[in-house]
C-alpha positions, 0 to 999 in steps of 0.5 A: 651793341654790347656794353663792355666794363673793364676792370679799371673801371670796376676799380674805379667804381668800387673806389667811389662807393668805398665808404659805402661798402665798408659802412655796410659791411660793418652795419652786417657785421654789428648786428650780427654779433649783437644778435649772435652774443645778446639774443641767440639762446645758447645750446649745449651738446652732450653724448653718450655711445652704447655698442651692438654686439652679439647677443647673449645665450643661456649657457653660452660661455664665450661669444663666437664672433664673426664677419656676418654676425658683425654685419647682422648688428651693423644692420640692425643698428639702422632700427635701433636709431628708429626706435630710441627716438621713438615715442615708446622709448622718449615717453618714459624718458618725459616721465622718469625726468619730468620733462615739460614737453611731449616726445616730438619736442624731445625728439627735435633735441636728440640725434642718432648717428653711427659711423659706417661699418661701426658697431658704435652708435653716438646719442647726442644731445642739445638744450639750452641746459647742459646738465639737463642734455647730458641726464636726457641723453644718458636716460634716453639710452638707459631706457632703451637698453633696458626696453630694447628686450621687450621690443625685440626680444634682443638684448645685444646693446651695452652701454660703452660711454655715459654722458658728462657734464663738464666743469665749465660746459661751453655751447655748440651754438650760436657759432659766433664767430662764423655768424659774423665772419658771414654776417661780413661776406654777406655785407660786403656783397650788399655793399658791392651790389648797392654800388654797381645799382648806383652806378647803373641807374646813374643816367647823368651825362658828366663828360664826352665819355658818357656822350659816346657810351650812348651812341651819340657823337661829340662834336664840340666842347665849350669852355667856361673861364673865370674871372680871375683867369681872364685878367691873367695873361691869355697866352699864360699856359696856366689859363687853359689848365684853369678851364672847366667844361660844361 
């Protein structure tokens, strides 16, 4: 036989573990702001953008420009994103900056993104300092445009925007806000949980309804009277209001 809740009784339940949903959730909520204003190390975000376009000739004094030119350096763009995080071009961005770490390191702080069918490709950069993620995106650009020539004996790159740093930098993470607006959910769900496990290994029997959900049969109460309701008159309706079961 299936056991069946109705939505009353998860009200009711819910109702009687309150206190411990909300403690848990708040307990999440605390930490997680004390963890996200307090020990997180914030990261700051700077990017640059260069652009693919045709590539220059000797002699040519206009750039003939078509769709399958366009589409050409569209394709290209896909190798260009391999080889600026490459350690061909990161290798002299560690050693032009003085970097302490080694080109995977640097490679985990930097990423190359272009949007379809653009010819604009976007280096970003994140590090705990911002005005070091925004030299390291600029410098990461800067030598590849001028590598890109001897890689690929192509020089089709322009630098459309540098990095900058602005007066008062704020991080791109922690995202506090959503830390603790998770944090939150995440409580209250525990907090939920904990009370239907409560509930679940609760196998007290309190009353006749208890009696019947285990498939046994009700077949008396008995009735406890107190002292003072005794010298009461017996016939007062208060007394049978009085009467506390077993």
């Amino acid at each position: 036989m299936e056991e069946t809740i109705s939505l009353q009784e998860i009200i009711d339940i819910l109702k009687k573990h309150l206190k411990l949903i909300v403690i848990t959730t708040l307990l999440f909520i605390v930490v997680s702001a004390l963890i996200s204003y307090f020990y997180l190390t914030p990261i700051y975000q700077s990017s640059t953008q260069f652009i693919v376009n045709e590539q220059k000739r000797d002699g040519d004094t206009q750039l003939q420009i078509d769709s399958g030119t366009i589409r050409t350096n569209i394709e290209l763009i896909n190798t260009y994103n391999v080889i600026i995080t490459s350690s061909a071009i990161l290798d002299v961005v560690i050693d032009n900056l003085n970097l302490p770490y080694a080109a995977e390191t640097l490679k985990k702080k930097i990423t190359v993104a272009s949007e379809q069918n653009s010819q604009v490709v976007t280096v970003t950069v994140k590090d705990p300092d911002p005005i070091l993620a925004t030299d390291i995106a600029n410098e990461t650009v800067g030598v590849f445009q001028d590598k890109l020539p001897e890689i690929m004996n192509i020089d089709n790159v322009s630098i459309l925007s540098q990095a900058y740093t602005p007066v008062e930098p704020k991080p791109v993470e922690p995202n506090k806000q959503l830390n603790i607006a998770i944090a939150g959910v995440i409580g209250f769900m525990l907090g939920v949980g904990g009370a239907f496990l409560i509930e679940f290994l609760d196998t007290k029997i309190r009353n006749e309804n208890d009696i019947e959900a285990v498939g046994l049969t009700v077949i008396g109460t008995i009735f406890t009277i107190d002292a003072e309701d005794i010298r009461k008159d017996p016939s007062h309706p208060s007394l049978t209001m009085n009467r506390k079961r077993r």
